[in-house]
Structure formats: C-alpha cells, structure tokens
N, C-alpha and C positions, 0 to 999 in steps of 0.2 A: 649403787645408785646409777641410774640410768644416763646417757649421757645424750644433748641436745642434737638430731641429725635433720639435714635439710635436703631436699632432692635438687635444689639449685648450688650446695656446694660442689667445689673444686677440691681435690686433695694435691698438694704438693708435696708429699712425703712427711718426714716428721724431721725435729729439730730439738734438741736436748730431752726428748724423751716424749716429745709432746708432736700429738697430730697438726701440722699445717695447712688451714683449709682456707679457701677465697669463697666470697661471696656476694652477690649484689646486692645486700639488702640494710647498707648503711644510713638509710635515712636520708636528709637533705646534707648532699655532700658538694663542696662547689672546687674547680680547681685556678679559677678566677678569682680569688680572694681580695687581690690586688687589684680591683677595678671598685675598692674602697678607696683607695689612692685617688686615682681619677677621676672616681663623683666628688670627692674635697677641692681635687685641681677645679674643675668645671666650676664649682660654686664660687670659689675663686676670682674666676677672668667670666664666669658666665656665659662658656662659650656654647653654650649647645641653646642654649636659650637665644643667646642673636643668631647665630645660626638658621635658628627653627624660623624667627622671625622674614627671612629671605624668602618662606616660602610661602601660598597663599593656599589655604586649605576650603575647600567651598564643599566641604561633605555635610551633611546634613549631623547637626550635634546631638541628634535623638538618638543617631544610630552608628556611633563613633564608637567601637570600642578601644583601640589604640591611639591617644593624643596623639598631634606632630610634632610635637617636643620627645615622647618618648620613641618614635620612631626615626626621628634625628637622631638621638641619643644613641639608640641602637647602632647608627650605621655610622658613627663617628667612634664608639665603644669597643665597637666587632676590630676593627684593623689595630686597634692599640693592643688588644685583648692577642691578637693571633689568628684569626678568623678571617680568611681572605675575601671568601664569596657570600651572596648570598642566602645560597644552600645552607650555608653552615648556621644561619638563624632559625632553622627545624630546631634544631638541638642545643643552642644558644637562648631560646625565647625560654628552655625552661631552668636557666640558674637561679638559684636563687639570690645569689648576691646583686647580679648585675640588675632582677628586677626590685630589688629593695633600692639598690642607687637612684634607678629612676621612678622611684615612688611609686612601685608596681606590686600588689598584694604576692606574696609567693607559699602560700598553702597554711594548712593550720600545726597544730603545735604534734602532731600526732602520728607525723611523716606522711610518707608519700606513696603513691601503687606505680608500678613498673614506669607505668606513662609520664606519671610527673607533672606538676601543675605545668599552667603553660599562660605565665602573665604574659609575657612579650608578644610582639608580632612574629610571625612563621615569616618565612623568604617571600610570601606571595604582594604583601603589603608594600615593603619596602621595592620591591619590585615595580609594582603601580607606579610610586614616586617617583622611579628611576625614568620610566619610559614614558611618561606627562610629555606631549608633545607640542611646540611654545606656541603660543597664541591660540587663538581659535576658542569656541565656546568648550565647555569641560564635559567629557564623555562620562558615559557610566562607570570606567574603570579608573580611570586618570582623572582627579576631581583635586589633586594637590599640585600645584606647580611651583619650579622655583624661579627668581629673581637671577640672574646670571652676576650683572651690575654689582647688584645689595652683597651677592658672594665676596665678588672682588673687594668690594670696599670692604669689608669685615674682617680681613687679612690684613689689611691694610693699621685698620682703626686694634686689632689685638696688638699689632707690633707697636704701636703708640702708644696705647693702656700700659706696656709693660714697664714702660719707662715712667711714670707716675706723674711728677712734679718735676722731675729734672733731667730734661730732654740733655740730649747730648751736644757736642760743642759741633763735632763733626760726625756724618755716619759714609758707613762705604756698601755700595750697591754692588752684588754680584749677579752677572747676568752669564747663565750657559742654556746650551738645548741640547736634548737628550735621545735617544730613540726610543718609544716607547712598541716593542714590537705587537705584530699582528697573527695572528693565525689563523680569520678566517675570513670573511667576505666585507669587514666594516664599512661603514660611508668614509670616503675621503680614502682608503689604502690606497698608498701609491709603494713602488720598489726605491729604496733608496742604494745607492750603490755604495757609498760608507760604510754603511751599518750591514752590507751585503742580504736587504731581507726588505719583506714588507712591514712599514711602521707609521707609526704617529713620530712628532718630533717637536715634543712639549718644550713651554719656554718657562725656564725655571728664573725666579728673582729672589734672593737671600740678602740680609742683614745680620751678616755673622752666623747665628746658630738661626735666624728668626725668619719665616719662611715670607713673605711679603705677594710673591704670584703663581700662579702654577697656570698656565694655560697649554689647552691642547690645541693642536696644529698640526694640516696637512704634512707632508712630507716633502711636497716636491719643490720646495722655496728655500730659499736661501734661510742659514741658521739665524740673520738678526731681522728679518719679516716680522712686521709690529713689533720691535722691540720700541720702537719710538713712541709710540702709539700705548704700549705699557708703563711706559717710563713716563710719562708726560705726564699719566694719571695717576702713579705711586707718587711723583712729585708733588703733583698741586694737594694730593692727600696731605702727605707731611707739611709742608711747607703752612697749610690751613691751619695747621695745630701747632708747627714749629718753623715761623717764619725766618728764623735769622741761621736755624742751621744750615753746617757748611755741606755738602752731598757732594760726593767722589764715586766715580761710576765704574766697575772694573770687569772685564771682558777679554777673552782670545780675541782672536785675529779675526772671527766671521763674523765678528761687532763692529769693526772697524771701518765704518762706510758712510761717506758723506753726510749723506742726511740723519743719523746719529748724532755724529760728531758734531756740524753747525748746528743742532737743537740744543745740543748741550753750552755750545758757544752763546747761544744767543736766551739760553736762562738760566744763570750761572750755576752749570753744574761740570765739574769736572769730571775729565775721563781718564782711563789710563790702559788700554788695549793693544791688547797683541799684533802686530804688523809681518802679514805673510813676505815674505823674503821673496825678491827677485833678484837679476843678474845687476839692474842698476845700484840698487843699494848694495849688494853686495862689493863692488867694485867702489861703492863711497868708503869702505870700509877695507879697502885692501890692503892699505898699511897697516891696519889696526891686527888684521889675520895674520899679517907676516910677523908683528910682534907678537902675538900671542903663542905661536910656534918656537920661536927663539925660546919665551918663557919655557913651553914647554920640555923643549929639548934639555935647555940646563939643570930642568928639574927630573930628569932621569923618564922621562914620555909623561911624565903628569900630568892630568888635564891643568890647563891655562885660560884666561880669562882677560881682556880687556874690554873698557867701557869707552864709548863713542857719545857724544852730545851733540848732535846741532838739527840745524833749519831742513826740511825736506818738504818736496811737493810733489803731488805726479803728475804724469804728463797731460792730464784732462776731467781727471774722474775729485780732484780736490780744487776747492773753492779759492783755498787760499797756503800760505806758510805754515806747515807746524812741527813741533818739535817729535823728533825722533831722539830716542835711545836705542843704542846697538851694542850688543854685548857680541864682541867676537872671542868665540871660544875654538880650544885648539884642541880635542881629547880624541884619543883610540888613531890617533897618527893623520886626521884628518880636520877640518874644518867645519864646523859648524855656529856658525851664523843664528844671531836670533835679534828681534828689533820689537820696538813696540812704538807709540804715537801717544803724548800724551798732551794737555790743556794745562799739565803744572808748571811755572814755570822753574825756574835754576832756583831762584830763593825759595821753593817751595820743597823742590827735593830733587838733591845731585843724583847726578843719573846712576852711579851703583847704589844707595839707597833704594831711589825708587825703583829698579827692577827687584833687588832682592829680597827688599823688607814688603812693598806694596804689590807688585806684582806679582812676583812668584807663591805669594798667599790666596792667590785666586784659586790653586789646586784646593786649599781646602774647603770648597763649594762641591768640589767630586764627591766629599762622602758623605756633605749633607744630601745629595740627588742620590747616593745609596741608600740610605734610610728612609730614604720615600718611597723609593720604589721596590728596595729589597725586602726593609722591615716593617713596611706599612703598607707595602702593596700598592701602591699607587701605579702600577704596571699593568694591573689588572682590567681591559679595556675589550670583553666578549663579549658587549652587548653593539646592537646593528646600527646605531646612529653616533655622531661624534656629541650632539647636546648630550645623549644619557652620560657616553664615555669623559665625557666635560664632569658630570655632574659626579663619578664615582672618581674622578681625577681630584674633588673639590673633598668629598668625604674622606679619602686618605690625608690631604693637605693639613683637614681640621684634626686627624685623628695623631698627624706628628706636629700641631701645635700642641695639643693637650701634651702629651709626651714631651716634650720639650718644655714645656711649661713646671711640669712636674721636676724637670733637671735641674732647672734656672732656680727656682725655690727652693724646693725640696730638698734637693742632692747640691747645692752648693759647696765648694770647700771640703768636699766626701772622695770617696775613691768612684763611687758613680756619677761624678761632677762632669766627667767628658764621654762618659761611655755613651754607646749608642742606643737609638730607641730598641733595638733586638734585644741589648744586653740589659736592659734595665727591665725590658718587658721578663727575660727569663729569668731575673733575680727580686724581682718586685712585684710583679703582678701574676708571672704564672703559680699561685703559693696556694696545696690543697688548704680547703678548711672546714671543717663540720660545722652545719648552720642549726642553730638550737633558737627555737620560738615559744615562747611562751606571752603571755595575756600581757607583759606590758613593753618587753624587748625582743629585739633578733639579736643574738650574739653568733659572732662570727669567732669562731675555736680553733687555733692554728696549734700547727704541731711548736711543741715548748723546745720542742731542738732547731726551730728553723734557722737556716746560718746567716740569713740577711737580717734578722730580727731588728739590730740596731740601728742599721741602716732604714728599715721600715718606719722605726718608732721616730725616727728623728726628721725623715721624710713628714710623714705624718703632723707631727707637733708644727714643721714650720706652713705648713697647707694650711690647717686651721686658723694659724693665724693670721696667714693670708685675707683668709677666706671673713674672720672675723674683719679685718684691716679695710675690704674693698668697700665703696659705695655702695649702698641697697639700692 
C-alpha cells in the first residue's frame, strides 16, 4: 500500500519506528484559543462596546466593511492577546477564533488555502483611527475620531460598575508617573535626566488592582503636573455615584505640593505622601536618629527603626500646619531618614501604622504600572503625535481592564487569583486549538491534555454568569 507524500512536508527523523513529519496544512488552527475568555469578559462589563461608543465614525455605511466596534475590539484584543503593534493585525485579522468573538464570518466548513480568510481589519484601518487628527472637518482617510473626555470617563464609570450595589465604605487612590521611553522624533520628546533618556512621563491612577487614569504627558514638568486636575475629575466621578464614600489619596514625595495637598483639604479627601527629607527635618528628628542607633547597636548592627509624630511647616512653599511622620532608621552603620505628610489625623491612624500598613503599600502600584506597560504594552508610543500616542496609551489601558477583569471574576480564590496579566495571558489565552465548522456550530477543540484545563473551565463558568447576571 502506498503511503501519503506531500512536497510541503518537513521530515524530522523517525520515532518508535514511525516517520516524523511537519506540515502546514491543518486546516483552521488558532493559538488564541483563550480570547473565548475575553469575548465572555467583554460581554460581561461590555467594555468594547462603550468604548467603541467614545468614538464618532462618519464613514459612509454602504461602504463600511469593518464596524468600529469590531475594530475597537481588535485593538483592545491584540494587547491582551500578545500582539504589541499594529503590524501584527496582517496576521491577526485572520484567526479564526478572535473573528467569531467579534461576530466576524471566519470561512466555510471545508478549510482554508494558504492565504486564509481575512475577516478582521489588516494594520492599515486601525491605523486611520489612530492618526484622526482632533477637530477639523474629516478627511478622506481619517473619517473615525475619538472622544478623549468619553475615554477618561469610561475608566472611571468600569471601576464603579465593578462594585455593583455595594460601593465601598472607603477607597484608597494611588497616584505615580512613569517614563514611558522614546526612540525617535515624537511631538513633545524632551531628555529627562532621571530616567537618563528621552521620554513621555505618563500619570498613572489605580484603585488596588483597578486602573481608574492613564495619561500621557510631556516630560519636562514636574511628576505631580495635573495631578489636581485628574484627581478633581476621578473624584466628582465617584463621589456622583458614591457620594458618602470615604477617599484616601497615596503618593511619593513628587505629590506632595501645596496645591495638591490644599485641594484635597478643602474637598475632603485625604492624603498620605511621601516627604523629600532635608537638613531641617532631619535635625527635628535628631534624637530620634541617635536612638535608633543605640537600638541598633544592642541589637548586634541590626537595622532599627523609630517613629516621630508631630506639627511641621516650611518656610513659604506651605499654607498652613500639617502632620508629619518620620520614621528614623538606623541600618548598614548609617542613617537613614524617611518622612511623609499626611491629612489623617492620630485617631485615624498612629504613625507606625500608617507608614507601614498604608504607606508603604503604595510600592504595590509599581507592578500594577509593570503590567501596563510590560504585559500590555502600553510603552509602546512610535507613532509622530502625542493625541495618537494618548490614543494607543488608552487601548492598552482597556486591554489590562479586560484582563484584570477576567482575574477579579474568573480567577477568584484560584492559584491565578494574583498572578499577572503575562501570567494569565501564557496560561489561559495563549492555548492552541483546532477550529471545526460545520452548518450550525464552530467548535473550538483544545488539546485533552491542556494543564490549565481546570482553571479554564472554572474561569469560564463564572464569566457567563457574570455575563448572564449584568444589565442588557
């Protein structure tokens, strides 16, 4: 009997007695599997659909072949998915699963020729929408624009959606800024000497795991430059929907600046920020240094620690009295000094409390701004104007809601309950699978040995009921 040979096999030697061969000609194979996960999340919180809503599309609907829901979809998809650029929607537009997520035909029952259907939008689309340029009447190429405002507020209103019925009693606001580097001619590159490079220096705002701002921003201002100005408006959002919650505001030391700080006095929101150390506070704390040494010494060079409480002001740059905390530490045979400025008062929280328990919790804002920008790309800013780079700064933002949204449900109470959007993304969505269509279903066919299986199916069940549970 003859046996089957193809001119596009591969031989890999053999293997229990049997020829080992590769080929490409598996039919509709997708390795997105897991971006079923994600069209459940979305249906969910509905987030690609208000999204899509932020933007105004004035194309002509005779000759529309790609909605702007399905090309929102795409560019909120692509970063969750692993997909950092553009580019990568050549070969992205033709999966099959991600075009059945967004309601997009993906070939018939009978497979596919080398090329591959091609429901999606290629990079040239998404593109258009990127470089819409604001205002002005709409050009032949740029005929979709977005809403900047509607973006902001949309971050805003998912973080409030998630809480349902029952707002919290108190929430805590972190605020840091980042660099987001540059590498080539962008609007607004300046050198920043910190970050030793040319960059952006976006201002990020979090609610625990919940992303609430992302804004981009020149480089050459100071790190809390509109934070006021952000804050004012993530406030009057919540406050509209959740007027008696308590809001607690936490920030390093390049937050810490008058006009911040009396904003927050004068609409009760508190603060609790970092305070850069000079020679005079340091010198308020001199006794405190010399006992923490003492400590240190009888504890064989151990590091040592004392706390400090009281009134402080500076010589011109502060309006009025306010409390400091100082923690003088004594470790590695030296002095180090650390302070912050806070709006609580003593019956609200003794000063080693609130540095240890409240303030030093601020670090774990660092590796929510790593998964923005590490595992979602939100770093990615090579396009020539700062609106476009705004506008793919807002698409990663949406694409580690989804992601994070998927955590918060899905993966509750799980071993991927805390992991990261990377980790979740390589154990849950990167999952090959054979796509089989026939006249009345698409089944999506994963290998029967996959080892997150459980983890999938339990993701899964609780999404849909999510997704059943929400408003229509």
């Amino acid at each position: 009997m003859s046996t089957q040979c193809s001119s596009d096999e591969m031989d890999f030697g053999r293997a229990s007695g049997r020829a080992v061969v590769a080929a490409f000609d598996g039919g509709l194979v997708t390795s997105d599997a897991g971006a079923l996960l994600l069209g459940a999340t979305d249906r969910a919180i509905r987030l690609v659909e208000s999204f899509a809503a932020s933007f105004r599309d004035s194309r002509d609907p005779n000759l529309v072949e790609h909605s702007l829901t399905s090309i929102v979809g795409q560019r909120v998809f692509g970063p969750a998915l692993g997909y950092e650029d553009l580019i990568d929607h050549d070969d992205l537009r033709r999966d099959p699963v991600l075009g059945a997520v967004l309601g997009k035909p993906i070939g018939g029952a009978s497979g596919v020729t080398g090329s591959g259907p091609k429901p999606l939008a290629g990079k040239s689309t998404p593109n258009r929408l990127e470089h819409a340029p604001a205002g002005g009447l709409d050009t032949r190429y740029h005929k979709i624009r977005h809403d900047g405002a509607a973006i902001e507020a949309l971050l805003v209103d998912l973080f409030l959606d998630a809480f349902g019925n029952q707002p919290p009693r108190r929430i805590v606001l972190y605020l840091d800024a980042t660099d987001g580097p540059l590498h080539g001619h962008q609007e607004g590159r300046f050198f920043h000497g910190h970050y030793d490079g040319y960059c952006y220096l976006p201002l990020y705002v979090f609610c625990g795991r919940h992303l609430l701002a992302a804004k981009l921003r020149r480089s050459n201002i100071n790190a809390s430059a509109g934070a006021e100005t952000e804050i004012a408006r993530i406030v009057a959002g919540i406050r509209a929907r959740w007027p008696r919650v308590s809001i607690l505001l936490r920030a390093d030391s390049g937050f810490a600046r008058e006009t911040l700080m009396l904003w927050c006095e004068q609409n009760r929101v508190d603060y609790v920020f970092g305070l850069a150390r000079n020679a005079r506070l340091e010198a308020r704390i001199a006794g405190a240094l010399d006992e923490a040494r003492r400590l240190s010494q009888t504890r064989g060079g151990a590091p040592a620690h004392v706390f400090r409480d009281f009134l402080w002001t500076t010589k011109d740059s502060w309006s009025r009295q306010r409390r400091v905390i100082a923690k003088a530490e004594w470790t590695r045979g030296e002095a180090n000094p650390r302070f912050l400025v806070t709006s609580l008062a003593d019956d609200d929280a003794m000063a080693r409390p609130l540095y240890e328990d409240i303030y030093c919790a601020r670090g774990e804002m660092e590796n929510r701004i790593k998964e923005c920008q590490a595992n979602l790309f939100a770093d990615r800013r090579s396009t020539a104007t700062m609106r476009a780079n705004q506008l793919r700064l807002w698409f990663a933002s949406m694409a580690y809601v989804l992601v994070a949204t998927l955590r918060r449900i899905g993966l509750a109470h799980t071993e991927l309950a805390t992991a990261t959007c990377g980790t979740i993304r390589l154990r849950l969505l990167k999952i090959g699978a054979l796509v089989r269509i026939s006249a009345r279903r698409i089944k999506i066919a994963r290998a029967s040995t996959a080892p997150a299986a459980n983890a999938w199916r339990l993701a899964a069940t609780r999404i849909h009921a999510a997704a059943r549970a929400s408003p229509a």
